[in-house]
KEKE-3310 file (N, C-alpha, C; in steps of 0.2 Angstrom, whole numbers, plus 5000, padded with zeros to 4 digits):
npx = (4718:4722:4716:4712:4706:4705:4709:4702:4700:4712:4718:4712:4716:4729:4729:4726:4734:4745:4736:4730:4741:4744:4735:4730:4743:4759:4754:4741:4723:4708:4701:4708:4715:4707:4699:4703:4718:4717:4708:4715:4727:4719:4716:4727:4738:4754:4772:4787:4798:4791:4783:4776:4759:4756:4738:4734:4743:4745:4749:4756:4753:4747:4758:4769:4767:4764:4780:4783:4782:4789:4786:4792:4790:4781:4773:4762:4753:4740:4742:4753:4758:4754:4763:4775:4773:4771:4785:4790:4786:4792:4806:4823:4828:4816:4810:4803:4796:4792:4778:4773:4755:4740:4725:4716:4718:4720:4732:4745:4745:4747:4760:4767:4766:4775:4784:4801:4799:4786:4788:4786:4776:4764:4763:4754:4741:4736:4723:4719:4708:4699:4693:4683:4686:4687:4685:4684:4683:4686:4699:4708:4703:4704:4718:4724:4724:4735:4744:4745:4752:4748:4736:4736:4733:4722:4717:4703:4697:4683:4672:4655:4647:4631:4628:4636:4642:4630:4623:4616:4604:4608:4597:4593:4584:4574:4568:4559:4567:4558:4561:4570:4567:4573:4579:4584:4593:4592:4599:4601:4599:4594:4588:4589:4593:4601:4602:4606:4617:4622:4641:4647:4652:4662:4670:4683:4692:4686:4685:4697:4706:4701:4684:4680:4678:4666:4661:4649:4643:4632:4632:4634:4638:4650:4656:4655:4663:4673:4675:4672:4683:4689:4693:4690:4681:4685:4684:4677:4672:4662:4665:4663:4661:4664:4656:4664:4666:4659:4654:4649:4648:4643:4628:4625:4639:4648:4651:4643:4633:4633:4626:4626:4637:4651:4662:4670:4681:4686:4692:4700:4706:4717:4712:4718)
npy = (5569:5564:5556:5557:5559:5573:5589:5597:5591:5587:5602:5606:5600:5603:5615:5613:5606:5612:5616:5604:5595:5602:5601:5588:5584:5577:5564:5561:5565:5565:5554:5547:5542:5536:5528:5525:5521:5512:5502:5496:5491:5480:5474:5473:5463:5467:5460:5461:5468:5465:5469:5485:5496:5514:5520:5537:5545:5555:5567:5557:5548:5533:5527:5529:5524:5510:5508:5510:5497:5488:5487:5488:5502:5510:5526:5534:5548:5560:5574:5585:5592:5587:5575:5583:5586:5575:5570:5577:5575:5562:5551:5550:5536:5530:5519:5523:5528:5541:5545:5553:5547:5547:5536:5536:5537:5525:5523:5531:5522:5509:5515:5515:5500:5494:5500:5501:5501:5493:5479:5464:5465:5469:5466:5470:5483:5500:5511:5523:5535:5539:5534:5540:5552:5548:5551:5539:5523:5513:5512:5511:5498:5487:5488:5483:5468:5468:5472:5468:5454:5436:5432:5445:5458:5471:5485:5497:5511:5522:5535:5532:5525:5525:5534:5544:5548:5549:5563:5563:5569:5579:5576:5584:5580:5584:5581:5575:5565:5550:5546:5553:5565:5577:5587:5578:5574:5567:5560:5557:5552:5558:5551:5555:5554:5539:5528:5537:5550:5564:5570:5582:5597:5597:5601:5592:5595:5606:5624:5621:5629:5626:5620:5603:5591:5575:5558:5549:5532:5519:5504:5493:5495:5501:5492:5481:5486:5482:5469:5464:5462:5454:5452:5448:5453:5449:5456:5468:5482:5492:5509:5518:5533:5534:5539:5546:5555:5568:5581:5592:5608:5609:5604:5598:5592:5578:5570:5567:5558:5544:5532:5530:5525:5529:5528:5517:5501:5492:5474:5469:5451:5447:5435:5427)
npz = (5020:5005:4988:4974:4956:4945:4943:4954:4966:4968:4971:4981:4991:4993:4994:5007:5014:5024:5036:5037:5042:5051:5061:5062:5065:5072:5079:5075:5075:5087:5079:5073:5085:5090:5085:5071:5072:5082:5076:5065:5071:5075:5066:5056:5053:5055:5050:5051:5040:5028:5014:5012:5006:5009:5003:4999:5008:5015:5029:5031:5042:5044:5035:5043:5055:5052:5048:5058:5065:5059:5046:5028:5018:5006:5003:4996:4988:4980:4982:4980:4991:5003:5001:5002:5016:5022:5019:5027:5040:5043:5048:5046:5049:5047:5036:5024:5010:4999:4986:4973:4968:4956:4959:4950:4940:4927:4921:4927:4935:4930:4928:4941:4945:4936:4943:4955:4968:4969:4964:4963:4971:4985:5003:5009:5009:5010:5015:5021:5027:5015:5004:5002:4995:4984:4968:4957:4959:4951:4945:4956:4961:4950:4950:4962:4962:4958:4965:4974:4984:4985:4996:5000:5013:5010:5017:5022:5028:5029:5029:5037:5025:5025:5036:5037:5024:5016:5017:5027:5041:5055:5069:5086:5099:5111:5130:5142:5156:5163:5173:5181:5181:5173:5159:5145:5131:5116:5100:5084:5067:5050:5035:5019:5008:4999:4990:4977:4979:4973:4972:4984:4992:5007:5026:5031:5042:5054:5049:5039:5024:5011:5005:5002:4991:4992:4988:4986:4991:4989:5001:4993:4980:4983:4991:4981:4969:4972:4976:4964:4958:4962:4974:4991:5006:5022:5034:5044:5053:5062:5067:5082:5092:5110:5125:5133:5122:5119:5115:5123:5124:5112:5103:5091:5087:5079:5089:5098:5093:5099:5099:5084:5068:5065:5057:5045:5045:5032:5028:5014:5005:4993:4985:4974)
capx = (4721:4718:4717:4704:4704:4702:4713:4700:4702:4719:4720:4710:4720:4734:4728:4724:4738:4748:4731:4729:4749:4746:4731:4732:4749:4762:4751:4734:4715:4706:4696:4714:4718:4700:4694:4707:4723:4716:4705:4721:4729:4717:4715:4730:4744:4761:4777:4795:4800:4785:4780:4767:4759:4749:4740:4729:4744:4742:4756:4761:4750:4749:4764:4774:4764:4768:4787:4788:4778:4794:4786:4795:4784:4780:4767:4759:4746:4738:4741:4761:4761:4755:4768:4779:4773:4774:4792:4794:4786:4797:4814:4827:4827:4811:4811:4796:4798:4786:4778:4765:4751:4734:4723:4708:4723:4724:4742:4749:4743:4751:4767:4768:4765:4781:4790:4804:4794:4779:4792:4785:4769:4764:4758:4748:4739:4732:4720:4713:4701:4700:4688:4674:4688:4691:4680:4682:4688:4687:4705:4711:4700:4709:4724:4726:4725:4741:4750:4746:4752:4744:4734:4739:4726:4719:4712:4702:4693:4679:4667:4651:4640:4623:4626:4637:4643:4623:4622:4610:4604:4607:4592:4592:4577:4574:4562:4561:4568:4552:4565:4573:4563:4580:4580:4588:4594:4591:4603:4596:4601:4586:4594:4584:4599:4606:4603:4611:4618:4628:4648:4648:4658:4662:4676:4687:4695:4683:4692:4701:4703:4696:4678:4682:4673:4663:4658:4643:4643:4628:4637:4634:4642:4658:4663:4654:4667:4680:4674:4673:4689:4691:4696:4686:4682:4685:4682:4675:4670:4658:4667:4659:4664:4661:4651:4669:4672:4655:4656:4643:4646:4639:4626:4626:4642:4646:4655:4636:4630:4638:4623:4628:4645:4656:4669:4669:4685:4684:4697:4698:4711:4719:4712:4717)
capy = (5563:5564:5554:5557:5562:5579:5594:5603:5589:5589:5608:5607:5596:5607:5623:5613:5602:5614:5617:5598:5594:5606:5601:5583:5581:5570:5559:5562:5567:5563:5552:5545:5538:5532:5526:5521:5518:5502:5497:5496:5486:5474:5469:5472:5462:5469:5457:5466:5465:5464:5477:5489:5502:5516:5526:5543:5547:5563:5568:5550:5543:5526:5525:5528:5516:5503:5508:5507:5491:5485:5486:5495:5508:5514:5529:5540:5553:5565:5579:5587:5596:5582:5572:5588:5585:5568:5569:5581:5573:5556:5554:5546:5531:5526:5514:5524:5530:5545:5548:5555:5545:5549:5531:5538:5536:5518:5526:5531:5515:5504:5516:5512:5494:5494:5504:5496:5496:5489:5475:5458:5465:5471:5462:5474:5489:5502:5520:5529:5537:5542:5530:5544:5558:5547:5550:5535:5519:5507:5510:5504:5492:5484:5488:5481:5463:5465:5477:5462:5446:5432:5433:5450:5463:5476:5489:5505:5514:5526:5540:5529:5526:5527:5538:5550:5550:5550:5569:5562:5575:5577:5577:5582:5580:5586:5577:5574:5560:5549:5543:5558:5572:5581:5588:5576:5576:5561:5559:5554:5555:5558:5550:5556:5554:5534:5525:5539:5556:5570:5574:5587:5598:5597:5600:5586:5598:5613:5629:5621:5633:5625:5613:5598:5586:5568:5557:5544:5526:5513:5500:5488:5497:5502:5485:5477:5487:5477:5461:5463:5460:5447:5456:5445:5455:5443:5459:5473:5486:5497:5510:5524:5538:5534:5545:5550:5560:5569:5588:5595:5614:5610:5597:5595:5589:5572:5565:5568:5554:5540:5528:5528:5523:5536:5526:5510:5498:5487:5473:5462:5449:5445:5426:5425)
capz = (5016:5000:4983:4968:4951:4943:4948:4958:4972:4972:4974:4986:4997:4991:4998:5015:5017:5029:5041:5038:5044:5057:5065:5063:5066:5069:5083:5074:5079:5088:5076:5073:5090:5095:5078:5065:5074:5084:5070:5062:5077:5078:5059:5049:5058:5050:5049:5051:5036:5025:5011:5016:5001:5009:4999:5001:5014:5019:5033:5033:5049:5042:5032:5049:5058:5048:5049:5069:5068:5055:5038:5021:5018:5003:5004:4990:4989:4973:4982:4980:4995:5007:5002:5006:5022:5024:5020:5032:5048:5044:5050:5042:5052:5047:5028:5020:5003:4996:4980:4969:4964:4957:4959:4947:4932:4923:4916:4932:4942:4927:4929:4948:4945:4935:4949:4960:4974:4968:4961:4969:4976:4994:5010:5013:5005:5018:5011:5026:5028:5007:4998:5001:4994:4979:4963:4953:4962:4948:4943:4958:4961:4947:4949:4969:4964:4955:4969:4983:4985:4986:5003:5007:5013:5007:5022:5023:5031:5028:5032:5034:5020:5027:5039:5035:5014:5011:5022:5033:5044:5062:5073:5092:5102:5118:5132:5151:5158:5168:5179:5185:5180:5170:5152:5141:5123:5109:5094:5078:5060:5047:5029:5014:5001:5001:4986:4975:4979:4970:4975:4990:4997:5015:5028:5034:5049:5055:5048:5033:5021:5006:5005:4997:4987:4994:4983:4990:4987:4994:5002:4988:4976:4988:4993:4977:4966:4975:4975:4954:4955:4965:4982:4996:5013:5026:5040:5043:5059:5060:5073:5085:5097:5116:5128:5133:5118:5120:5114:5128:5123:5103:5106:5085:5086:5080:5094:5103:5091:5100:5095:5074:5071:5060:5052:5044:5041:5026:5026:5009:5005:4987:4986:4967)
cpx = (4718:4721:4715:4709:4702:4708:4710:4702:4708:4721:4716:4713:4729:4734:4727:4729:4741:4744:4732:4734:4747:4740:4729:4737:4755:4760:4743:4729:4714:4701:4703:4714:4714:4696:4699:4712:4721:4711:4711:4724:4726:4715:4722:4736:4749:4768:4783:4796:4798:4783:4776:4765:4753:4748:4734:4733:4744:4746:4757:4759:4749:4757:4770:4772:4765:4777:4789:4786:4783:4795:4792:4791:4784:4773:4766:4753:4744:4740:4752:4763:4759:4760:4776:4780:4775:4779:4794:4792:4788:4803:4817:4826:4821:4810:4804:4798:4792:4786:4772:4762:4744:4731:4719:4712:4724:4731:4746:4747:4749:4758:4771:4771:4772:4790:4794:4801:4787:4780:4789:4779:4769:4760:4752:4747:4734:4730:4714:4710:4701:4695:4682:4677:4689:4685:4679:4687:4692:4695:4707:4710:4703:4716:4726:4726:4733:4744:4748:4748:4747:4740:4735:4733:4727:4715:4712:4698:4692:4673:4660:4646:4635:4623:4629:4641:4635:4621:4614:4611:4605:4601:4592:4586:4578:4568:4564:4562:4564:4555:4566:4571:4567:4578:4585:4587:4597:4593:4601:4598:4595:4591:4587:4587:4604:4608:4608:4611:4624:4633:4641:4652:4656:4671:4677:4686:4691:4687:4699:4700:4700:4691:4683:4677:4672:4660:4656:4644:4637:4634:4636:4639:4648:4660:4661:4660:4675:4680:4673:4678:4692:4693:4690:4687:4681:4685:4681:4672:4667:4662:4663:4663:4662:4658:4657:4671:4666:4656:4647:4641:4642:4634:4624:4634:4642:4648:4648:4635:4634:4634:4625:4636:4645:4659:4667:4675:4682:4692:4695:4707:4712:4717:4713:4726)
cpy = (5563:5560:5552:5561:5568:5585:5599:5598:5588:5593:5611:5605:5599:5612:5620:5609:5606:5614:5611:5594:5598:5605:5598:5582:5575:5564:5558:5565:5564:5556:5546:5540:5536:5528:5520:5519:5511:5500:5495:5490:5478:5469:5469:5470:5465:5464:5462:5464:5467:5471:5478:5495:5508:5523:5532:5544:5553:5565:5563:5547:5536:5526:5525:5526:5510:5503:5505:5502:5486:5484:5491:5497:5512:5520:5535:5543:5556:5571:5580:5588:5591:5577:5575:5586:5578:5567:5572:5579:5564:5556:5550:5538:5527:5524:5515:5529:5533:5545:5547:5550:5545:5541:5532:5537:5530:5518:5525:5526:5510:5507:5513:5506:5492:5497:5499:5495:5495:5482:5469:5459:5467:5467:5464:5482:5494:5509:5520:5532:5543:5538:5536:5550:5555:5547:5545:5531:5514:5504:5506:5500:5485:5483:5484:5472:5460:5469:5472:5456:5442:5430:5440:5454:5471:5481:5495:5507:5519:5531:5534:5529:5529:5533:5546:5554:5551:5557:5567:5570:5574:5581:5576:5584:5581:5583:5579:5567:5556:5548:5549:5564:5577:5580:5584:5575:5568:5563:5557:5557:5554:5556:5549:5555:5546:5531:5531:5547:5559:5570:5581:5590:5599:5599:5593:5589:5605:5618:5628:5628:5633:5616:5609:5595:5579:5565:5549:5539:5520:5508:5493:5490:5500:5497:5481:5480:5483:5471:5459:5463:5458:5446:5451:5451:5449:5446:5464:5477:5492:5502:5517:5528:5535:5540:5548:5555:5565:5578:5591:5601:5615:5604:5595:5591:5581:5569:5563:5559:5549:5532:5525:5530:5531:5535:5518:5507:5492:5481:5468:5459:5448:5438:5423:5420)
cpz = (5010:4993:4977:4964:4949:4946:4953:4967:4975:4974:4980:4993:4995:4998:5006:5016:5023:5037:5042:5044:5051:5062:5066:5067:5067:5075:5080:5080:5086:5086:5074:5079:5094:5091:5075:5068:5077:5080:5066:5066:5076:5070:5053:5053:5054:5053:5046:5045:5028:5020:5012:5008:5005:5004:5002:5008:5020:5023:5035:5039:5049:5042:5039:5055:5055:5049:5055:5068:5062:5048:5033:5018:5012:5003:4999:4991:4980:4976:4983:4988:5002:5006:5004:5015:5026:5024:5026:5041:5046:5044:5047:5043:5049:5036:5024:5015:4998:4988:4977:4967:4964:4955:4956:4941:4932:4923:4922:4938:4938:4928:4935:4949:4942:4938:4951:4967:4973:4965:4966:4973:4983:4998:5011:5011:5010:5013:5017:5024:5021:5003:4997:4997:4985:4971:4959:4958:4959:4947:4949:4962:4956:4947:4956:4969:4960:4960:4974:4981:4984:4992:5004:5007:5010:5016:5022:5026:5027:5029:5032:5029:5020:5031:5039:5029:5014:5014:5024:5037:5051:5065:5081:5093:5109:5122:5139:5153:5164:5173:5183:5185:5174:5163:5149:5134:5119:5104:5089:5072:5055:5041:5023:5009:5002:4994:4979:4975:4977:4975:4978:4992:5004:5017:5032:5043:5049:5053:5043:5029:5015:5006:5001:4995:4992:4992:4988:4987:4992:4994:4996:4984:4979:4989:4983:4970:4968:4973:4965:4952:4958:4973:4987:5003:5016:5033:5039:5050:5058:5067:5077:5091:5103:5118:5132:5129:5116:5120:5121:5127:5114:5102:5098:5083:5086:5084:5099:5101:5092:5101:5087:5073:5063:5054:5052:5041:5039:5027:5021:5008:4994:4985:4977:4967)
residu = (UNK:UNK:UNK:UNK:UNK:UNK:UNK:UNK:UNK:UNK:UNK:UNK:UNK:UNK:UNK:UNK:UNK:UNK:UNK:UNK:UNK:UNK:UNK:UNK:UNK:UNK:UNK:UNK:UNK:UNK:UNK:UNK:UNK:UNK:UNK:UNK:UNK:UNK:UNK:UNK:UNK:UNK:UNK:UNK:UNK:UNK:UNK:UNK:UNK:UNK:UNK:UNK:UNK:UNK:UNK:UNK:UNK:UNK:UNK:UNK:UNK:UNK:UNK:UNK:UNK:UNK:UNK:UNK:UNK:UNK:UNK:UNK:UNK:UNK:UNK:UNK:UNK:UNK:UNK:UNK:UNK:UNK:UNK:UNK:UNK:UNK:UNK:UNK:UNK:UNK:UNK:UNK:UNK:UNK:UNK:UNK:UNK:UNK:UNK:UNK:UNK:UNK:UNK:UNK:UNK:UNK:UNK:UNK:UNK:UNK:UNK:UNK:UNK:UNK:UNK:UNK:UNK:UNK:UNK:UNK:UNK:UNK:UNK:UNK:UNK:UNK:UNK:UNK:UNK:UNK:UNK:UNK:UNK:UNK:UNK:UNK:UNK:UNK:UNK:UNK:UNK:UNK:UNK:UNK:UNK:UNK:UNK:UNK:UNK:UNK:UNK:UNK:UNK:UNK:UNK:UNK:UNK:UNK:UNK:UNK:UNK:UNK:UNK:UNK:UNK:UNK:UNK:UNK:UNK:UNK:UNK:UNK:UNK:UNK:UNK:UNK:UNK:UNK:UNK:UNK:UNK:UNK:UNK:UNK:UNK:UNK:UNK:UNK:UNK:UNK:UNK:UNK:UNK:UNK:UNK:UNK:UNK:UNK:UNK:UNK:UNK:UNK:UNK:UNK:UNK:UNK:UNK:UNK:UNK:UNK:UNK:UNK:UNK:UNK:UNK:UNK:UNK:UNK:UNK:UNK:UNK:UNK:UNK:UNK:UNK:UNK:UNK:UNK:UNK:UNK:UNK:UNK:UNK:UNK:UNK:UNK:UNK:UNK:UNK:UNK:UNK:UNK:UNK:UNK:UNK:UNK:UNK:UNK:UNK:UNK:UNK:UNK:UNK:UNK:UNK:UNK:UNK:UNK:UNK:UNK:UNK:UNK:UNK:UNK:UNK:UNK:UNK:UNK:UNK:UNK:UNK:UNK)
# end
């Protein structure tokens, strides 16, 4: 899912949209259907009816959740080729309407704002798991207190700050258990990089075929560019993998670490 500035991260979610479409799909991750979908559930109510914007779509995982749930769905991305895709795993029936937009451009935020469907504002503004893909926020930082209503929410989710935009390290530790005698293994993240670290690349989905960029923000500075313009969080969830989802044959993977959460939803309202 992607929505940044510059043409390298667009072409990067270019070249991997097909992998991405194809190995997300049209039900999501698993980081989808354990993470974000019911954080989604439990904080952005959605009214039949009601305009929805989501943006940083990507094959349209939001944007056709909001549909079934009865909203009208606008949904844009920066990248061409995930909005290819998004058109293509949405069926007619469903009232969501694609199209390009890069959120790091003033110009092409002010053009939007003058669109027809931006006409009248949105209930409700939704950017999955993209605030970590986006290189500059400020624009639409600004520009979201004129795309919402008066009340309406703002919700995102994000790669966590601390634990894993700052490339914290993972540290397993091996020991005996006093109780039972059995080797067991302690999760732990070392974080040497919080207060400010350089864009990174990394993979989303193991096996994409091109890194992308991840741009760091202490949590002051990620909600605090919100709240500078006027946006109120009035919730927020720190969320974690269970010891159900628990990779046993890669004992680095992160689903191990199911002490330190992963994702984190932000919701802010329009109080202006």
């Amino acid at each position: 899912m992607s929505s940044s500035g510059g043409r390298g991260i667009h072409a990067a979610w270019n070249d991997n949209a097909e992998f991405w479409d194809e190995t997300v799909g049209l039900d999501g991750n698993q980081y989808w259907q354990q993470l974000q979908k019911p954080s989604l559930e439990r904080l952005v109510p959605v009214r039949p009816g009601c305009k929805a914007l989501d943006l940083a779509t990507g094959n349209g995982l939001v944007a056709r959740w909001l549909a079934a749930k009865g909203a009208d769905v606008t949904g844009t991305d920066g990248s061409e080729k995930m909005i290819e895709r998004a058109v293509q795993r949405s069926s007619d029936e469903q009232r969501i309407a694609y199209t390009l937009l890069d959120v790091t451009l003033p110009e092409a935020l002010d053009e939007f704002l003058c669109s027809r469907e931006a006409s009248e504002g949105f209930d409700i503004v939704t950017c999955n798991m993209a605030l970590m893909d986006i290189s500059d926020l400020e624009p639409l930082a600004r520009a979201l207190p004129k795309l919402l209503k008066r009340n309406g929410i703002f919700f995102a989710t994000t790669l966590h700050p601390v634990f894993l935009t700052s490339g914290a390290t993972k540290f397993v530790e091996v020991d005996t258990d006093p109780e039972t005698g059995e080797s067991r293994s302690n999760y732990s993240r070392i974080i040497r990089e919080y207060r400010e670290k350089q864009p990174w690349r990394g993979v989303a989905v193991s096996g994409q075929p091109t890194a992308h960029l991840y741009y760091h923000r202490p949590l002051d500075v990620l909600l605090g560019t919100f709240f500078k313009t006027g946006l109120v969080m009035d919730n927020m969830e720190e969320l974690y993998l269970g010891q159900e989802h628990g990779a046993s044959e890669r004992s680095e993977a992160t689903a191990n670490f199911t002490q330190i959460p992963v994702v984190m939803a932000l919701r802010f309202r329009n109080a202006a």
